[in-house]
C-alpha positions as CSV (number, residue, x, y, z in Angstrom):
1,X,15.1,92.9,-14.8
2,X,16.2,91.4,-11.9
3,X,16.9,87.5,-11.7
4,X,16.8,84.8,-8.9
5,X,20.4,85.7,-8.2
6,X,20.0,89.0,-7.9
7,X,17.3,88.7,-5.6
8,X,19.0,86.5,-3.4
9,X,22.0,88.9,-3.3
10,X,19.8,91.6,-1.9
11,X,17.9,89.8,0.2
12,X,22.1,88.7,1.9
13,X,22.6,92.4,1.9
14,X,19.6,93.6,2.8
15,X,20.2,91.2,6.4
16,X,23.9,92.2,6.5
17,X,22.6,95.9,6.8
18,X,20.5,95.2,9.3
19,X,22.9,93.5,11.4
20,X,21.1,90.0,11.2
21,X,24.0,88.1,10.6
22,X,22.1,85.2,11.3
23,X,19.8,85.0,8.6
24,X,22.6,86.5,6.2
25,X,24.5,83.3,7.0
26,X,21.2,81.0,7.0
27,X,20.6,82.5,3.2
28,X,23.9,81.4,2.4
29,X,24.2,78.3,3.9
30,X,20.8,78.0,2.0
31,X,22.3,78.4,-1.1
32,X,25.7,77.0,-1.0
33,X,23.8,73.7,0.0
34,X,21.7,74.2,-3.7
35,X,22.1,71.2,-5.8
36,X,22.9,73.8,-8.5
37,X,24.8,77.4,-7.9
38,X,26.5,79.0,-11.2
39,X,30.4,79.3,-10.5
40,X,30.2,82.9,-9.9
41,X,27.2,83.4,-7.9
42,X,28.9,80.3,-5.7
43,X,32.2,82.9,-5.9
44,X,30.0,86.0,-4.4
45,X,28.7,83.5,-1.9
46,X,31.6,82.0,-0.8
47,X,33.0,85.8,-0.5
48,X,29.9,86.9,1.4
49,X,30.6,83.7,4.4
50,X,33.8,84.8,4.9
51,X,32.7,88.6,5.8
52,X,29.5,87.1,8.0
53,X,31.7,84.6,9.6
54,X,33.9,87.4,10.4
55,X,31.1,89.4,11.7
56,X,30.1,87.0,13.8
57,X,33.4,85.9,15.4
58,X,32.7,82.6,14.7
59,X,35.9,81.7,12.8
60,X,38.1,82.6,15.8
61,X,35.8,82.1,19.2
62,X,33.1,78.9,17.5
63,X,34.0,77.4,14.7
64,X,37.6,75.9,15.7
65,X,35.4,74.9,18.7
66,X,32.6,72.9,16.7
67,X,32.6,69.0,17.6
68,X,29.4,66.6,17.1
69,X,28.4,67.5,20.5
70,X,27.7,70.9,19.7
71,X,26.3,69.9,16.3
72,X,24.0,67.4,18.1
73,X,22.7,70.2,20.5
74,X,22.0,73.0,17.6
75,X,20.2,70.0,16.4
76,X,17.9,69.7,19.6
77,X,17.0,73.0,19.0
78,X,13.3,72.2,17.2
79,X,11.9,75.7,18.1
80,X,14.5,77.6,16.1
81,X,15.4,75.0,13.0
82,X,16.9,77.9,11.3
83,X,20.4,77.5,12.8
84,X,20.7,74.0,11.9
85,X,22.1,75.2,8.5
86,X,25.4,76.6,10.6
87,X,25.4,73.1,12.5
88,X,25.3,71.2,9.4
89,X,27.7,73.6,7.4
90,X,30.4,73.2,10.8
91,X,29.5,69.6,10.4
92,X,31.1,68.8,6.8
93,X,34.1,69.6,8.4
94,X,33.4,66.9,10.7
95,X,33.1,63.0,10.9
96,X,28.8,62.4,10.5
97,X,29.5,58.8,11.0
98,X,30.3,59.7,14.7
99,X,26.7,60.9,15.2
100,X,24.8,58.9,12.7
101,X,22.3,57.1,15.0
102,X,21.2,60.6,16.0
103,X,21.2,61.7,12.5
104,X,19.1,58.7,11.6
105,X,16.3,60.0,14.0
106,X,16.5,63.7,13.1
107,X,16.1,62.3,9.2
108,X,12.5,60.8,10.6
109,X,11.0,63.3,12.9
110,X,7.8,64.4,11.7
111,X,8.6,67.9,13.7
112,X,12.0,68.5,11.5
113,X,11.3,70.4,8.3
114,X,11.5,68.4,5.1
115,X,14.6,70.9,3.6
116,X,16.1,70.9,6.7
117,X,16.4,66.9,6.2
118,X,17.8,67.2,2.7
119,X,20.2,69.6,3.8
120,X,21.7,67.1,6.3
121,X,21.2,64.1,3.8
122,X,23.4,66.0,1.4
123,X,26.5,66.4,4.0
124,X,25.5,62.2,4.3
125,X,26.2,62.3,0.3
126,X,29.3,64.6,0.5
127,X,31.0,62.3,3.4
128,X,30.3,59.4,1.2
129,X,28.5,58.0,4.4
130,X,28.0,53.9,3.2
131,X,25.0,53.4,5.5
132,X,21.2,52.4,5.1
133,X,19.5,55.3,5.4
134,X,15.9,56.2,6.3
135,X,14.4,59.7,5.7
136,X,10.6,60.9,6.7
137,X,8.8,63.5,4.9
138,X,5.4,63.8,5.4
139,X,3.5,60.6,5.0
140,X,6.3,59.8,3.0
141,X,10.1,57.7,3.6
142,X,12.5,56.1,1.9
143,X,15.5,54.8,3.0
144,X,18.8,54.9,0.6
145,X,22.5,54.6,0.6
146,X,24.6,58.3,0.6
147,X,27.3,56.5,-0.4
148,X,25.7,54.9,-3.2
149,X,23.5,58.0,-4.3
150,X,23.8,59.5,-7.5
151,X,23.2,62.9,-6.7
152,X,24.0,64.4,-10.5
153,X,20.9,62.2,-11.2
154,X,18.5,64.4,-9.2
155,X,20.6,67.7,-10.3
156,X,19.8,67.0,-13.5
157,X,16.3,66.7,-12.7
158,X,16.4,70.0,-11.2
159,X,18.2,71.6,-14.3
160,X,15.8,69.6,-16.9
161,X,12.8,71.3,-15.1
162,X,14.0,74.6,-15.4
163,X,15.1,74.3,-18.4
164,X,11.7,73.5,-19.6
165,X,10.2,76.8,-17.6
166,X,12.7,78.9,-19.4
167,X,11.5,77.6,-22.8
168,X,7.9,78.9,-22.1
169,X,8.0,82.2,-20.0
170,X,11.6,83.7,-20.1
171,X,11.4,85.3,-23.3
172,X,8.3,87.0,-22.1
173,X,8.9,87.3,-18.3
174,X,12.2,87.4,-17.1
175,X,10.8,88.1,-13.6
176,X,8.4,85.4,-13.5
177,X,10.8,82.8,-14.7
178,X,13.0,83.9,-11.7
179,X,9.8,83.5,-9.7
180,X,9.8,80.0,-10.7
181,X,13.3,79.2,-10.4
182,X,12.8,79.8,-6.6
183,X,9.7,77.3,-6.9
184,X,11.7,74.6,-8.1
185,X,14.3,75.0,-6.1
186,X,11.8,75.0,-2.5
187,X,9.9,71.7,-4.3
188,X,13.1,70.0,-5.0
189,X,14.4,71.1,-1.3
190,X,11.2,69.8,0.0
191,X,11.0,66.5,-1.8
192,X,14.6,65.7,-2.1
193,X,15.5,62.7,-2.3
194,X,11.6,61.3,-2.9
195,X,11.5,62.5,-6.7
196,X,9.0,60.1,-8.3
197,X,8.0,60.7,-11.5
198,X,5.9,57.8,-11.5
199,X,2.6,59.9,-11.6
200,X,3.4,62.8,-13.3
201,X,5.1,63.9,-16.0
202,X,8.5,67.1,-15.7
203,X,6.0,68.7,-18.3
204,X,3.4,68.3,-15.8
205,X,5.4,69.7,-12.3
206,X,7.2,72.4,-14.7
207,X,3.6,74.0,-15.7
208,X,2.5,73.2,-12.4
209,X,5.2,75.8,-11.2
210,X,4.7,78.1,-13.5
211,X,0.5,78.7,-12.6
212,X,1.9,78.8,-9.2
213,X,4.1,81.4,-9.8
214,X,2.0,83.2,-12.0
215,X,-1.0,83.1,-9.3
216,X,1.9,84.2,-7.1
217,X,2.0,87.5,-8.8
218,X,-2.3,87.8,-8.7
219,X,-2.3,86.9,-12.6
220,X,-3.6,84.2,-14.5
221,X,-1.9,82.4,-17.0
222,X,-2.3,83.4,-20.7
223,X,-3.6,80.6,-22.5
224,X,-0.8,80.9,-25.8
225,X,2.0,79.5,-23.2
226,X,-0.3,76.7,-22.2
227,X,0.4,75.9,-25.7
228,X,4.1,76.0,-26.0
229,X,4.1,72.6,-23.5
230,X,2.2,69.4,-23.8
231,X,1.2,68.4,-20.1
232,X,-1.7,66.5,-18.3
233,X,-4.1,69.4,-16.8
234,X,-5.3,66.7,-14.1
235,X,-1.8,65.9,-12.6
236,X,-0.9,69.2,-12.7
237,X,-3.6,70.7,-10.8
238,X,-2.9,68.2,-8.3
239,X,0.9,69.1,-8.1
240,X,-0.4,72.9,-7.8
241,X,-2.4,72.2,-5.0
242,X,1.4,69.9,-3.7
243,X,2.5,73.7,-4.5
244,X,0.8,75.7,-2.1
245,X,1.0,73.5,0.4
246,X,4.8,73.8,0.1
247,X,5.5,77.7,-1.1
């Protein structure tokens, strides 16, 4: 049975195949930006840049050329959000803090995507950027330091919620519990940094997930793993219909 991994590996060399380097390189970006990547799925990754990157001539004719410019214009770019994941990769080689009063208005434009945000929050993180902050997502903001962010905090989150998934459908499913593993990971993409677990319980966003997921696959949930965890049914329902407005 094939697992998240897997999947993502075939969907890299499915694109490779096809000659759309592009998206091979936007998967990978993807998922070398994950909060969480197993050493050697980060290994194959890592491996599989290289050979796009050559592909696409980038490390010898663009990527010695990148400068915050040329990040700031991939960033204009609002039609085809997609390729900021190259800008923002090229840009962890480079100094944020030169751009950051751009960044600060990409991180609260209602017409950037939500991931797209935490992508470029997490470079923010990674340079240690010691600046207030402000990010958009919906009808939601926060504002926060990157410098002062403890991002094993929301990693753990991540891992905790999972872990709880496993618990109740691996053993049965292997292939839905990799279904879920790619819910959580778009929610936490989405919501990142705004996790609030003021209203709702993990218990209560991990079932959530998991009738999303199973609903993904035109089932319904059996009622014996609705037993094995205790969760509210009215904040889940509500984080379900969160769910497909997000998956």
């Amino acid at each position: 049975m094939k697992n998240y991994y897997d999947e993502i590996m075939e969907k890299i060399n499915e694109a490779v195949n096809n000659n759309d380097f592009d998206e091979a390189f936007r998967i990978v970006s993807e998922e070398l930006n994950a909060p969480y990547v197993p050493n050697d799925f980060e290994e194959q990754l890592e491996k599989m840049q290289s050979q796009i990157i050559e592909k696409l001539n980038l490390k010898d004719n663009n990527l010695s050329n990148w400068n915050t410019e040329k990040v700031l214009e991939i960033m204009s770019k609002k039609m085809d959000q997609d390729v900021h994941l190259m800008a923002f990769d090229a840009l962890r080689g480079l100094n944020a803090r030169l751009i950051i009063e751009e960044i600060k208005d990409y991180l609260v434009d209602e017409e950037i995507k939500p991931e797209y945000k935490t992508f470029l929050l997490m470079v923010l993180i990674e340079q240690a950027v010691d600046k207030e902050i402000t990010i958009k997502k919906e009808s939601e903001s926060i504002t926060i330091n990157p410098s002062k962010f403890n991002l094993n905090d929301a990693q753990d989150v991540l891992r905790d919620i999972e872990l709880k998934i496993e618990q109740v459908v691996y053993d049965t499913n292997p292939s839905l519990f990799s279904i879920c593993q790619h819910i959580a990971n778009t929610f936490f993409y989405n919501k990142f940094p705004m996790l609030n677990f003021d209203n709702y319980s993990l218990n209560d966003l991990a079932m959530a997930i998991i009738i999303k997921a199973t609903n993904s696959l035109g089932l319904e949930l059996e009622e014996y793993l609705e037993l094995k965890l205790e969760f509210n049914k009215e904040n889940t329902m509500l984080l379900l219909n969160e769910l497909n407005n997000i998956v």
